[in-house]
N, C-alpha and C positions, 0 to 999 in steps of 0.2 A: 704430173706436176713436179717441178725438180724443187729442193733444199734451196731454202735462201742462201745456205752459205755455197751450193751449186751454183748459184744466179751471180751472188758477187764473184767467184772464180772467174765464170763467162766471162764477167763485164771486164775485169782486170786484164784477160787472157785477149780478147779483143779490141781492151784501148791499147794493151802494150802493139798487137801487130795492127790496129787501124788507124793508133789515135790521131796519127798524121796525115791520116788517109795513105793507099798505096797505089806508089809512085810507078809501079808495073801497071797496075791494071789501066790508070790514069792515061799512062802513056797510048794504050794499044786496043783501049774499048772508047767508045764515044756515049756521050750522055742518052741515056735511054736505049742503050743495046740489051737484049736480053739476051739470054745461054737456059741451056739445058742438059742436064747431067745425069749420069747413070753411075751409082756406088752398085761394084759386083766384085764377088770373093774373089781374091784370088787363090784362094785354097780351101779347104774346107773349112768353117770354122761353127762356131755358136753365136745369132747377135748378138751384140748389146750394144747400149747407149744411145737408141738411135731416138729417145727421148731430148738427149744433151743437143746429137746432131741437129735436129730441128728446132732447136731452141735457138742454136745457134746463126741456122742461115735465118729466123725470122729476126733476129737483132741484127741480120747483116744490112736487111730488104724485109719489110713484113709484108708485102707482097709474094713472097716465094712459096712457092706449093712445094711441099715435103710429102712422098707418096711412100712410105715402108712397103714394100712387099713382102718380108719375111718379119715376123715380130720378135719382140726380146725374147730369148730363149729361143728360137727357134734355130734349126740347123741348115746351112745351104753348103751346098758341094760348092768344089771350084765353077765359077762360070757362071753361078746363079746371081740374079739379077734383087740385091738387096731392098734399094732405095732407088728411086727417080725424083 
């Protein structure tokens, strides 16, 4: 569960790049396409946030399945397969 003062960041961080909606995506996807995506290290690192992350694409689409593979704290080499 994120900090409300987490949640107003979001919201602010995604009116400033949505609040107009975007004119790329608008352009180049048609209503009701869907995508699918794979977050993977490009180095080694430690997660985090992936709390935030998913917070995020459901205020984008509450439809969206956010699938962590690897959890907060945990460690992935380059190449490992974080999030789907």
């Amino acid at each position: 569960m994120l900090s409300p003062a987490v949640e107003a960041l979001l919201a602010l961080a995604l009116e400033e790049d949505l609040g107009r909606g975007d004119v790329t995506s608008e352009a180049i996807f048609a209503a009701g396409d869907t995508a699918a995506a794979t977050i993977v290290a490009t180095a080694a690192l430690v997660v985090a946030g992936l709390d935030v992350a998913a917070a995020v694409f459901a205020r984008v689409d509450a439809g969206t399945r956010f699938e962590p593979r690897i959890g907060d704290g945990g460690r992935a080499d380059q190449g490992a397969v974080v999030a789907r």
